[in-house]
Backbone as CSV, one residue per row, in Angstrom:
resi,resn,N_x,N_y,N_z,CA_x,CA_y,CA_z,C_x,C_y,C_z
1,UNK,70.172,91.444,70.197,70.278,92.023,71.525,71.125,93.290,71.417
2,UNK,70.891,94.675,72.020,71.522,95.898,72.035,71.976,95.746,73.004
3,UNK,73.321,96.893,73.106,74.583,96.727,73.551,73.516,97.169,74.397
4,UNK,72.739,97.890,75.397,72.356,98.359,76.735,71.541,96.725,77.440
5,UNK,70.832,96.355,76.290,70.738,94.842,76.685,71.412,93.978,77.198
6,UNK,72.714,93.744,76.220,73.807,92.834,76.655,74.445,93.047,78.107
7,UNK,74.448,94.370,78.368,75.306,95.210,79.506,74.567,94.731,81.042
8,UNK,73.254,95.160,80.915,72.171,94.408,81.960,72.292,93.596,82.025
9,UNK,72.413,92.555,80.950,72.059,90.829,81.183,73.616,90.670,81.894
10,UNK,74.591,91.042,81.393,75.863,90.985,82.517,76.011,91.425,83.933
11,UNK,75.355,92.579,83.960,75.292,93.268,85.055,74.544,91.664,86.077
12,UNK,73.177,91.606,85.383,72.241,90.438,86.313,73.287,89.111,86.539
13,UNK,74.155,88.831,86.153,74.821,87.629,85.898,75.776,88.068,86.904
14,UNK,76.867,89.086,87.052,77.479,89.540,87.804,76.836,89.546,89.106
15,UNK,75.992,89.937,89.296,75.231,90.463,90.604,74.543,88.986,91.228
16,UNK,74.002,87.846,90.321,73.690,86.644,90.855,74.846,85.780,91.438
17,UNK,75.795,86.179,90.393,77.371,85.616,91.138,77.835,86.010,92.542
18,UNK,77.808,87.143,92.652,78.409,88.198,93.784,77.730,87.506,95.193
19,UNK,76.191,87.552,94.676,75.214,86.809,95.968,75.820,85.574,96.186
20,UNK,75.807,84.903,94.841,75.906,83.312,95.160,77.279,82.776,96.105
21,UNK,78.507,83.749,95.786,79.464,83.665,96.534,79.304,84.436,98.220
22,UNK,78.718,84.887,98.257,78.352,85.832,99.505,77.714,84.373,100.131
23,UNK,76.514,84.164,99.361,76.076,83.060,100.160,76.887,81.558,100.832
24,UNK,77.882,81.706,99.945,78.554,80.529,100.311,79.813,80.736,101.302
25,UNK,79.825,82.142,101.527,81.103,82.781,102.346,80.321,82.480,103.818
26,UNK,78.873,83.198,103.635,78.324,82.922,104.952,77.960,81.770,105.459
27,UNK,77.809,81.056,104.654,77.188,79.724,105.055,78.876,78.891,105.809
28,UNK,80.102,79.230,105.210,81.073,78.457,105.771,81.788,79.353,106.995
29,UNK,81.691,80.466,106.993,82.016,81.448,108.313,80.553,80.441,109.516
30,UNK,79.475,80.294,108.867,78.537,79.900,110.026,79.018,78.260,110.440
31,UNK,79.377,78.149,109.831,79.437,76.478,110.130,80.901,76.444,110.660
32,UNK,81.991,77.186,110.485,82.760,77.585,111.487,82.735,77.940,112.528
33,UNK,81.988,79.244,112.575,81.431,79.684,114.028,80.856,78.314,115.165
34,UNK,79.958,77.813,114.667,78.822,76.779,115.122,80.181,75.689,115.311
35,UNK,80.865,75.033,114.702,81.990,73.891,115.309,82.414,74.110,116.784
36,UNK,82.659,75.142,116.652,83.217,76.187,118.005,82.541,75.775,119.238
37,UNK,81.382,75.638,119.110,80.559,75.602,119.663,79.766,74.306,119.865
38,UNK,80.599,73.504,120.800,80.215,71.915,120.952,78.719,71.382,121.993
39,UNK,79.048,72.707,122.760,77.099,72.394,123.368,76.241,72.401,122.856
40,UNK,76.297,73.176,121.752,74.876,73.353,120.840,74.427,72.180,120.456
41,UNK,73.095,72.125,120.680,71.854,70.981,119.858,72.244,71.146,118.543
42,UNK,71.377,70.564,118.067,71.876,70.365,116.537,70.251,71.262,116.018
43,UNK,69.434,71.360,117.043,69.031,72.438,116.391,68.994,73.986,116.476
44,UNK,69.469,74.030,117.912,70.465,75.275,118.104,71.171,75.651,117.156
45,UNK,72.525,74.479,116.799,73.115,74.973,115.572,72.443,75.638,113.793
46,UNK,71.421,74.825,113.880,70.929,75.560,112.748,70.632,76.295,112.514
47,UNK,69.463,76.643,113.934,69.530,78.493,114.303,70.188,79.453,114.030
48,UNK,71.089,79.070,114.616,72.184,79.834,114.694,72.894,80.028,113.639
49,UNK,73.188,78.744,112.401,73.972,79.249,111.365,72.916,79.999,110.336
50,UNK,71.399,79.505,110.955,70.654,80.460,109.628,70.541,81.845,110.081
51,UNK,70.473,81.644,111.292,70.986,83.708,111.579,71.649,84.263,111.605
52,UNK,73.046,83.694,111.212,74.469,84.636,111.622,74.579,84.466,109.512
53,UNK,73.879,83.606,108.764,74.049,83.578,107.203,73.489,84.970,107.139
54,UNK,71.630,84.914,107.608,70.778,86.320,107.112,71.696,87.769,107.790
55,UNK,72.704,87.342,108.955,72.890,88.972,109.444,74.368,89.213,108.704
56,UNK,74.887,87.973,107.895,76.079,88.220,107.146,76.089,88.406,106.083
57,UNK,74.518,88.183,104.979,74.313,88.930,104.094,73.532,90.129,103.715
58,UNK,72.800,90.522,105.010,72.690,92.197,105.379,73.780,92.629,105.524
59,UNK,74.975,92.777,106.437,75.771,93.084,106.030,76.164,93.580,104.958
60,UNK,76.687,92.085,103.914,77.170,92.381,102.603,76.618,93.493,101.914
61,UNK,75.231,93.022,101.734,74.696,93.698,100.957,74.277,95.533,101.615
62,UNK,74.698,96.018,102.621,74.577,97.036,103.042,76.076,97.777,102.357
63,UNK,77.047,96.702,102.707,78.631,97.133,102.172,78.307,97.896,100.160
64,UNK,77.560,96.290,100.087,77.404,96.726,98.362,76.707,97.864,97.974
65,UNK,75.968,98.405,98.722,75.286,99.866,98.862,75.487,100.915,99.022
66,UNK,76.600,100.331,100.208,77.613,101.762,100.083,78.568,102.166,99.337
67,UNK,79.052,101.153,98.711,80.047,100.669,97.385,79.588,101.534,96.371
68,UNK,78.339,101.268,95.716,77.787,101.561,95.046,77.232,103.017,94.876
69,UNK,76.805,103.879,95.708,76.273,105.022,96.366,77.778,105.925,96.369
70,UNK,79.025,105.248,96.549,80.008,106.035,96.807,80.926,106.467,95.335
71,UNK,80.195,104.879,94.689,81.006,105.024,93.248,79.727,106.034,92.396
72,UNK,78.936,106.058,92.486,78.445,107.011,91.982,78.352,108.389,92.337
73,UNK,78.782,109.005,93.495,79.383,110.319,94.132,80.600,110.084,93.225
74,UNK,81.550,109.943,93.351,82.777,109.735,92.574,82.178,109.726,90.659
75,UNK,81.446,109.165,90.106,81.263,109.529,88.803,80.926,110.869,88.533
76,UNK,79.772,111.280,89.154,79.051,112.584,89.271,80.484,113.244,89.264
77,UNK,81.491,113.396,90.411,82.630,114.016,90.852,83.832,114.389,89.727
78,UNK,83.698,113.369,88.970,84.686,112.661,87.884,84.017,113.654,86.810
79,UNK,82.945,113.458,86.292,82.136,113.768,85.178,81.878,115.867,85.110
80,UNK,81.817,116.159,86.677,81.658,117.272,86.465,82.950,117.703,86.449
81,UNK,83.909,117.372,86.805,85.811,117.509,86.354,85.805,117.605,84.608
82,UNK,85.200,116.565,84.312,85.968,116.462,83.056,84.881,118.049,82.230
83,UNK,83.773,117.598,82.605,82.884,118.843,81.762,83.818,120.275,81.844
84,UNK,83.910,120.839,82.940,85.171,121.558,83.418,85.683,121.672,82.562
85,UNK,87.142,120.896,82.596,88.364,121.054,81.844,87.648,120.945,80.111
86,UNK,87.039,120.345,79.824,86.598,120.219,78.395,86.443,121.602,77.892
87,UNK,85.124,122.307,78.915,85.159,123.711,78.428,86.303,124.795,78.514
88,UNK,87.138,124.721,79.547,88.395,125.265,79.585,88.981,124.963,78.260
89,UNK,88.917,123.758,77.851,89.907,123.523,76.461,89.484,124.242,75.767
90,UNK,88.140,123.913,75.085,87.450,124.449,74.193,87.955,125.913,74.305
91,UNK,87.464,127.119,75.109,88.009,128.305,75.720,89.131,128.844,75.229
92,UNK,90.239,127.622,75.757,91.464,128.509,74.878,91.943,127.915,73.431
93,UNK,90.933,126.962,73.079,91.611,126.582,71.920,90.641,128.120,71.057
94,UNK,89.162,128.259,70.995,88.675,129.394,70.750,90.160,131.097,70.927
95,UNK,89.964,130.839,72.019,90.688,131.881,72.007,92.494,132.352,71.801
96,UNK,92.667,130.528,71.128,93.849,130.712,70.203,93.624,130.745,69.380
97,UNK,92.385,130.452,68.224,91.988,130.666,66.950,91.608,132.536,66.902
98,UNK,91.099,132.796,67.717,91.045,134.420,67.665,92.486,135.250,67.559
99,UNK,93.062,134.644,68.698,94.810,135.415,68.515,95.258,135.319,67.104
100,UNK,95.461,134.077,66.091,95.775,133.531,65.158,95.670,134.359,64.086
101,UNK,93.893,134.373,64.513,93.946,135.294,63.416,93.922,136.788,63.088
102,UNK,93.888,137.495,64.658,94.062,138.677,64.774,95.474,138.915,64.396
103,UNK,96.224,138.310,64.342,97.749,138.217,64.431,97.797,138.217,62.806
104,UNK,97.086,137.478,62.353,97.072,137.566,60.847,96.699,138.526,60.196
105,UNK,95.476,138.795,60.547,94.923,140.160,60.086,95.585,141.430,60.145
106,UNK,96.971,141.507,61.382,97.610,142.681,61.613,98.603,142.654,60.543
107,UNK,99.229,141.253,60.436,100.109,141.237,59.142,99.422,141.725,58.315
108,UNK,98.724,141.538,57.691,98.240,141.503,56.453,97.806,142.844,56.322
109,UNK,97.654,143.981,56.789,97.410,145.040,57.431,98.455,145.916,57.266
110,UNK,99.602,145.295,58.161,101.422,145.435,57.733,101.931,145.832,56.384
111,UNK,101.486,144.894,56.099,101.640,144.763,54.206,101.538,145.465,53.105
């Protein structure tokens, strides 16, 4: 298995986790909500906790989108920084090897 392999198969493992806990966040926020709520039929209640689960993991998963969408503005952001400063380095390290040796060449010139 290659390391871009391994990385995905984590990524998928991560991301089945993330749901699986999402799912279980909503499912006990619903069954909280629904206690609350002592008139409800019992099939009212189910209704109700299977629609407040589906509109609490739209939610989530809208959050994780924006999460995601924002961390990648921020890489792009990050990445064109560093390209930047890299060539700046490069730049004056170039153009301390030129001084160096112009500086040398004048000695030697001196001489």
């Amino acid at each position: 298995m290659s390391v871009d392999e391994s990385r995905t198969l984590v990524q998928e493992i991560e991301g089945h986790l993330l749901l699986a806990a999402a799912r279980e966040e909503s499912r006990t926020a619903a069954v909280r909500l629904t206690a609350r709520l002592g008139w409800l039929t019992d099939t009212q209640r189910h209704e109700l906790e299977r629609r407040f689960e589906d509109e609490y993991l739209a939610l989530a998963r809208a959050s994780w989108r924006r999460t995601a969408e924002r961390a990648e503005e921020l890489r792009q952001d990050y990445e064109g920084r560093y390209r930047a400063l890299r060539h700046r380095l490069v730049a004056c390290c170039v153009l301390g090897c030129a001084l160096l040796a112009a500086t040398g060449l004048l000695a030697l010139a001196a001489v």
